[in-house]
N, C-alpha and C positions, 0 to 999 in steps of 0.2 A: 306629521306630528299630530293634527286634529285628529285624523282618521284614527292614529291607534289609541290615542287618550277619551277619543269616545267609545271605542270598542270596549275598552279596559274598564270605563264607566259603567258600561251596560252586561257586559261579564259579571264584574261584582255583584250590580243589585240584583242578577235572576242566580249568583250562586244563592243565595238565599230565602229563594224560594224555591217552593216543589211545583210540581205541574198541578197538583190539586190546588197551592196555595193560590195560583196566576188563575187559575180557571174561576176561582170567587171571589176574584176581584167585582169591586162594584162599579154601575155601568155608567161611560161618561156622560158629565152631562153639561157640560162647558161647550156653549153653542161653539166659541173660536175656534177650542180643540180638534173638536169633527169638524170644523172645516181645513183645518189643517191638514187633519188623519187623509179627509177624501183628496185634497190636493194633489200629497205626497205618495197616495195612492194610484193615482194617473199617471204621474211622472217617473214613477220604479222604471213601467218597460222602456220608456225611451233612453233611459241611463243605461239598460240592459243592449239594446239595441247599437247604439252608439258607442257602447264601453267605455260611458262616462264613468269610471270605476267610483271614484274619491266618491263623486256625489249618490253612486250607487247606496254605498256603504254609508254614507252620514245619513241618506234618508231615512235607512233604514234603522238604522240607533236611534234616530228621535222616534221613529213611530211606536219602538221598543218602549223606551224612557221614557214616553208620554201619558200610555196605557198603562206602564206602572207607577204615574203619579196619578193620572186623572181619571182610572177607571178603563172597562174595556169598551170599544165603540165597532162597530160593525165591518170598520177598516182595521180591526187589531190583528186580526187573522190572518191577515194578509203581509202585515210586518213580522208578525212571527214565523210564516213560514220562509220569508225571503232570508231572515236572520236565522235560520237553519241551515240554508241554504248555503248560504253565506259561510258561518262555522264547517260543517264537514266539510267542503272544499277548501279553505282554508285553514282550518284549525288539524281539526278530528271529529271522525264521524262518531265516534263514543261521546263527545261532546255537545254536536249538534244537533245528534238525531232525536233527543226528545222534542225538539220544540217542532219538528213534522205533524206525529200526530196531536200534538196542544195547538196547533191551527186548525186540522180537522175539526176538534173539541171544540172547540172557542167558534168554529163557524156553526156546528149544529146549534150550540148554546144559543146564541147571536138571533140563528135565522133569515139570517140576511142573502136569501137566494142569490140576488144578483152578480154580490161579490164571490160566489161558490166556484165561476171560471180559474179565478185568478189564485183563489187559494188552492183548489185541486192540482192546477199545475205548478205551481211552485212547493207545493210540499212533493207531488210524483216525482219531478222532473230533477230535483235538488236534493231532497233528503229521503222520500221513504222509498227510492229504487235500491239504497243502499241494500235496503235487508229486505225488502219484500220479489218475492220473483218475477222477474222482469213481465213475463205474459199477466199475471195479476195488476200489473199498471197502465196495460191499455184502455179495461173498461172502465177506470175514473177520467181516463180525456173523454172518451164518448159522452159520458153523463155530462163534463163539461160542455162541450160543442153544444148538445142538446139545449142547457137552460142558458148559455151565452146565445143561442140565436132566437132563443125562444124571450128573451129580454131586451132583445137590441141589440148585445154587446160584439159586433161581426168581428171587432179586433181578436176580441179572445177567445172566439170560438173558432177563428181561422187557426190560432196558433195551440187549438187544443187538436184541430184534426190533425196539425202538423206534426205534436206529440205523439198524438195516436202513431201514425204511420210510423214516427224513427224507434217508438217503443218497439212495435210490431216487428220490424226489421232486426233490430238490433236481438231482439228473444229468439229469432232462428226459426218461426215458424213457415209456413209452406209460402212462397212472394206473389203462386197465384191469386190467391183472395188477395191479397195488399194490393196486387198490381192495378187491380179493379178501384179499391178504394182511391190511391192516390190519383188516378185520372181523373175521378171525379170529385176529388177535395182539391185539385189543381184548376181544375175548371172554376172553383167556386172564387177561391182566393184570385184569379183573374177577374172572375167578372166582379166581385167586391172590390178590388183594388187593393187588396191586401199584400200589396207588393215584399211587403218582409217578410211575411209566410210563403210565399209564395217563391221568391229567390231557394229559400233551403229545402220546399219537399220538390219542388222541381226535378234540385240537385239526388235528392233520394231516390227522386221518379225515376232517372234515368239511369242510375246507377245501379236501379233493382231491373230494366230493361236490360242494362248489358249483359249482365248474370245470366236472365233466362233468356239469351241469346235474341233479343229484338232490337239488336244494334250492328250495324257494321264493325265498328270499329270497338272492341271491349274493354280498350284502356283511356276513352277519349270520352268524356261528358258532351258528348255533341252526337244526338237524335233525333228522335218524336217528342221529348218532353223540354229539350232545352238545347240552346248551342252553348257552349263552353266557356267561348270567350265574351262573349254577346253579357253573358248573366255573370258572370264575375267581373266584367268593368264594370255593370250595375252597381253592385256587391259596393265596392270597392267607393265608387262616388256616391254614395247614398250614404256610407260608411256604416254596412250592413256589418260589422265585425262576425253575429252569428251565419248569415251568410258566407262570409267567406271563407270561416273555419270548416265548415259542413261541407264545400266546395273542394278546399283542401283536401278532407279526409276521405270522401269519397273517393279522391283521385287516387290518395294512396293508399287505400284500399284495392281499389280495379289493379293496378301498376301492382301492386303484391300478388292477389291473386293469381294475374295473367302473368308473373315473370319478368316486367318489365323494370329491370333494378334499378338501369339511371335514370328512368323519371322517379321512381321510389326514394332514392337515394336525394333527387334535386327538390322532391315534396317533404321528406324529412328535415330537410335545411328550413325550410319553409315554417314548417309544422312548429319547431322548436320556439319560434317566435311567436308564437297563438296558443302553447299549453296553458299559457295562466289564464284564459280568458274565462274560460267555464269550468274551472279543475271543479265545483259541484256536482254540476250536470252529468248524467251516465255518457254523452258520447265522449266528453271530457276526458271518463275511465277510459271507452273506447279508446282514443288518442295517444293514450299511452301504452293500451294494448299494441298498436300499431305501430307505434315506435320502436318499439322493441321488438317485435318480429323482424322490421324493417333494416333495422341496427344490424340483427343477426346474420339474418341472409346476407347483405353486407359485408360482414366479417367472413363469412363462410367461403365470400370469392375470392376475398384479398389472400394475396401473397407475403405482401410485405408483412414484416413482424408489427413494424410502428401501427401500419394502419390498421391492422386486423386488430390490435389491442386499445385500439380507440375505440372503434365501434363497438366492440366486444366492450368496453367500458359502458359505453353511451345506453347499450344493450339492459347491460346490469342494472342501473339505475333506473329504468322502467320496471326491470324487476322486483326492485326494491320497495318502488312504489306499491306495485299491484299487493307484495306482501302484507303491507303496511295496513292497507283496506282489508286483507284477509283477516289479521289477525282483530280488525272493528268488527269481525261478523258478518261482511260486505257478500251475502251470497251468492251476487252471479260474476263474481270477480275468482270465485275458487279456480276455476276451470281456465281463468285465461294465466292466475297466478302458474300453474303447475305445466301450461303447454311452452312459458316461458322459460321458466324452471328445467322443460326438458330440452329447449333446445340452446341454454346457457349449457348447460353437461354435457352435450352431443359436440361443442364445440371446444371443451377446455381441457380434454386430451386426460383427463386424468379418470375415469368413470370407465369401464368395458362396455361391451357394446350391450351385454344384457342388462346391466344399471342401465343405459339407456333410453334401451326397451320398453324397459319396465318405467320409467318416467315417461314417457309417449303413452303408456298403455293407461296412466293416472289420467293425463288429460282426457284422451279419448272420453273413459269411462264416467267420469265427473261431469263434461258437459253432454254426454249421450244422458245421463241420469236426470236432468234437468230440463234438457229437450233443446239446447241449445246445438243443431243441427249444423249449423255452420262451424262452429269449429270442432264439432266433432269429426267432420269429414278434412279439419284442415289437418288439425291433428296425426288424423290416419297418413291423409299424405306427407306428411314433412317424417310421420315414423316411418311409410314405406322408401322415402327417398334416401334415411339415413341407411335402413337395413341393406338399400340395394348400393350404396356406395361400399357397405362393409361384404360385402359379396354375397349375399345370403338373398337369391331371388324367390325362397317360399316364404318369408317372412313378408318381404316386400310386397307380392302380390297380393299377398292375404291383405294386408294394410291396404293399400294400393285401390284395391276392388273394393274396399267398404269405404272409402273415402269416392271411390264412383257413387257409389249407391248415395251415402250419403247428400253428395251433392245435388242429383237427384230428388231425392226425398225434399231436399229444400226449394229444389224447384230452377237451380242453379244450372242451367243445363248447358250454356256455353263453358262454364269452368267444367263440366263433365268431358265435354266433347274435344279441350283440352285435353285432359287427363288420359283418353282415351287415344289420343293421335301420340301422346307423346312416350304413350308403355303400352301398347296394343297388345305384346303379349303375355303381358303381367296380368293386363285387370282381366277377371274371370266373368262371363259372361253369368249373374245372379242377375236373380226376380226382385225388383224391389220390393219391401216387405211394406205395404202402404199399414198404416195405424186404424180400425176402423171410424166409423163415421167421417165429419168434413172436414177439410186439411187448415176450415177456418179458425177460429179464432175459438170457438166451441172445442173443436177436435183438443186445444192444448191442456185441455181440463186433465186426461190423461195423464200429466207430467203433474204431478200433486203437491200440494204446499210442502207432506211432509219431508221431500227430499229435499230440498230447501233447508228446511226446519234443520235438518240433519247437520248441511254444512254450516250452519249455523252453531249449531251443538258441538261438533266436532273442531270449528274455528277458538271455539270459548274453552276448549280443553288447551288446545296450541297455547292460549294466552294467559291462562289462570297458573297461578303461584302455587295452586292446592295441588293440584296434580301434575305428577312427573313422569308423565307417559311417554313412549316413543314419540308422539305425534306431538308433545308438547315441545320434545327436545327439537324439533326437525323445525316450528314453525316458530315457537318464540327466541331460542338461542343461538339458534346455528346456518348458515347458510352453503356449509358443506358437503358436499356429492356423499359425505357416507347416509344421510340420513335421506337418500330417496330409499332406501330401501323400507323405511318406516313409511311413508309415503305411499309407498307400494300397497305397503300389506293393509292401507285403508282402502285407498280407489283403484290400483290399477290389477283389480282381475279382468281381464279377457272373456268376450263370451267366445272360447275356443276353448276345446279341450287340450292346447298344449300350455295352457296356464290354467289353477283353478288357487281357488282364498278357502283353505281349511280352516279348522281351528288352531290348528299346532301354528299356521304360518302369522295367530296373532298373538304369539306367548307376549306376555308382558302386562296384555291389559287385560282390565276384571271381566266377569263372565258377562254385563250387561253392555258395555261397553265392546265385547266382541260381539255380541249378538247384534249389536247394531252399527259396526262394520261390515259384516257379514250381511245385513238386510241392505245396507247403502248398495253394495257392489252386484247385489240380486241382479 
């Protein structure tokens, strides 16, 4: 009852301001206060850590409540971004995302370097991954790490490499360069003793080892970087919460990848108990991307009617979710909405198999446009595995072989060498087509804000009242297998000549609007 009657409090007083009006406020100058502000300041992560939630959230209302009574003090920036934070994980991200960049603002105003750690990662980490593209949110953890160790602050510059590395991972870019960083930001949060950063990029370390095949066993977080068991009873007594969720997901991730459905299926039971811990945070999205893949596969083995229409429920409502962030503007959520979307349709028997197609071929295309590699290539696979159940093995192959390559390209080379053992004579032996220059962090400049921008542009047609376009009916009103075919005719052209996106194939919408469908799908 505190919790929500101070939220409710502090909702009301910033409806009535604008970001310009909060940004000239005048600056505190009540000695108590800032001693306050820097208390409460200290104390966020460990409420984060522990999943003190209650005290989480009331901190953070007074630090809101106090800068709008007493002026802004050098710790405001730091309440504002957590109270963003805070909002688009549980409210809406239409709601919370302004106060992301007015912590940026309020820090440049300020100038108060120090605190520059804490605010960068809590506004990346919680509010501006929504809409900014995921590779664009690496280089503000670097800047962080930089002036937190360049100040003392080793807490949070441990947990800005840790950012760095799960941004890096989670954008799909190449795991060689990563692999590099995280051994040596592993090494570091050991020797500082940063044992809470250090519990979850472990768990990343080793889970980007099994991928590119530097592990025995590919479904088991026990190698060179960590044992399994060893680092989650840590987790667990230490009551590392974000540790043990990061632990989770990685596992059911590997266990998805490699096929392995009843530990999938026993990390989903699991899973369900830890979605509210971080629903802000992008792996938080991540987690319910997972779920829902996991849901499905799932259903897809069941026989029985009851249980297949559970999972298949359970399935849905991840779906639902990821919609719900689409229709915010949530960028790098398009591509995991529509792979969900295809394979809800591949399983409810009412869709033919070329609606199907064509919703696999949306995803594909949407995170190939983006540069998200990794589920580009999951994508292709789950579209060749449907084509080849429907008996069609030149579809399949074709899919089949760019989901090698794919994987490949990411650098994923044990799920390749799966793939490879498990359709030998499907995947076609192709030259992977490498991108020029370095497959680092530079190389993903390539993938350009404006496509981004696009699904963006494209999200805000789905949700807007003014226009009643195919794309608006598919994503604000209807949840229907007729409207993948709108769907379609935005993302899923093929770079194959047995699909192409004319103009005829986007009758409905106006000429500028087709012009730039037509440049999305380029």
């Amino acid at each position: 009852v505190l919790v929500a009657a101070q939220f409710l409090k502090t909702s009301n007083l910033l409806k009535k301001m604008t970001n310009e009006e909060l940004l000239a406020l005048p600056r505190m100058t009540d000695v108590d206060k800032i001693a306050a502000m820097r208390l409460m300041t200290t104390l966020w992560l460990t409420c984060v850590v522990s999943n003190a939630r209650e005290y989480l959230l009331l901190i953070t209302f007074r630090m809101v409540q106090l800068t709008l009574r007493h002026g802004i003090s050098d710790f405001s920036a730091v309440g504002f971004a957590v109270y963003g934070m805070i909002t688009c994980g549980a409210i809406s991200v239409n709601k919370g995302y302004r106060f992301g960049p007015l912590a940026l603002d309020m820090l440049e105003a300020s100038g108060a370097k120090e605190w520059s750690p804490r605010v960068i990662m809590f506004a990346f980490c919680g509010v501006k991954h929504f809409r900014t593209p995921l590779h664009d949110c690496c280089a503000p953890f670097i800047k962080g790490y930089n002036i937190a160790m360049s100040t003392g602050d080793v807490e949070f510059g441990m947990l800005s490499a840790l950012h760095y590395c799960m941004f890096y991972y989670f954008s799909g870019m190449n795991m060689v360069p990563l692999e590099k960083d995280m051994r040596a930001y592993s090494k570091q949060t050991r020797e500082y003793k940063q044992d809470n950063s250090h519990l979850a990029l472990v768990a990343y370390h080793q889970c980007v080892l099994n991928l590119m095949g530097m592990s025995e066993n590919t479904f088991l977080l026990t190698g060179e970087a960590m044992d399994q068991e060893e680092v989650r009873k840590k987790a667990i007594e230490s009551k590392n919460m974000q540790g043990v969720t990061v632990i989770m997901l990685m596992r059911m991730q590997l266990a998805y990848y490699f096929g392995e459905t009843d530990l999938a299926k026993q990390l989903l039971r699991e899973s369900q108990s830890l979605t509210e811990a971080f629903k802000g945070a992008h792996w938080g999205v991540v987690q319910i991307y997972f779920e829902g893949l996991v849901s499905f596969s799932i259903a897809r083995e069941k026989k029985k009617t009851t249980s297949r229409r559970a999972y298949l429920k359970l399935g849905h409502k991840s779906l639902k979710k990821m919609k719900s962030l689409v229709k915010c503007e949530a960028c790098n959520c398009l591509h995991m909405y529509l792979l969900l979307k295809a394979e809800h349709t591949s399983l409810t028997g009412s869709a033919n198999a070329e609606d199907v197609r064509k919703a696999y071929n949306a995803a594909v295309n949407t995170a190939g446009r983006v540069g998200f590699l990794q589920d580009k290539a999951l994508s292709n696979e789950l579209a060749g595995r449907f084509m080849l159940s429907k008996g069609d093995e030149s579809w399949a192959s074709d899919y089949l072989s760019q989901a090698h390559e794919s994987y490949l390209e990411w650098g994923a080379k044990a799920k390749a060498d799966q793939l490879q053992r498990d359709y030998p004579a499907l995947i076609q032996d192709t030259k992977l087509r490498r991108r020029r220059g370095s497959v680092g962090l530079k190389s993903r400049q390539t993938f350009s804000a404006e496509a981004a921008e696009s699904h963006r542009r494209l999200s805000r047609m789905s949700s807007s009242g003014k226009r009643r376009s195919s794309i608006s009916r598919w994503s604000a009103d209807s949840d229907s297998t007729e409207n993948i075919e709108d769907i379609e005719k935005a993302f899923g052209r093929r770079r194959s000549s047995r699909f192409s996106l004319s103009s005829g194939s986007t009758k409905g919408f106006g000429e500028s609007e087709r012009d730039e469908l037509i440049t999305l799908c380029e």
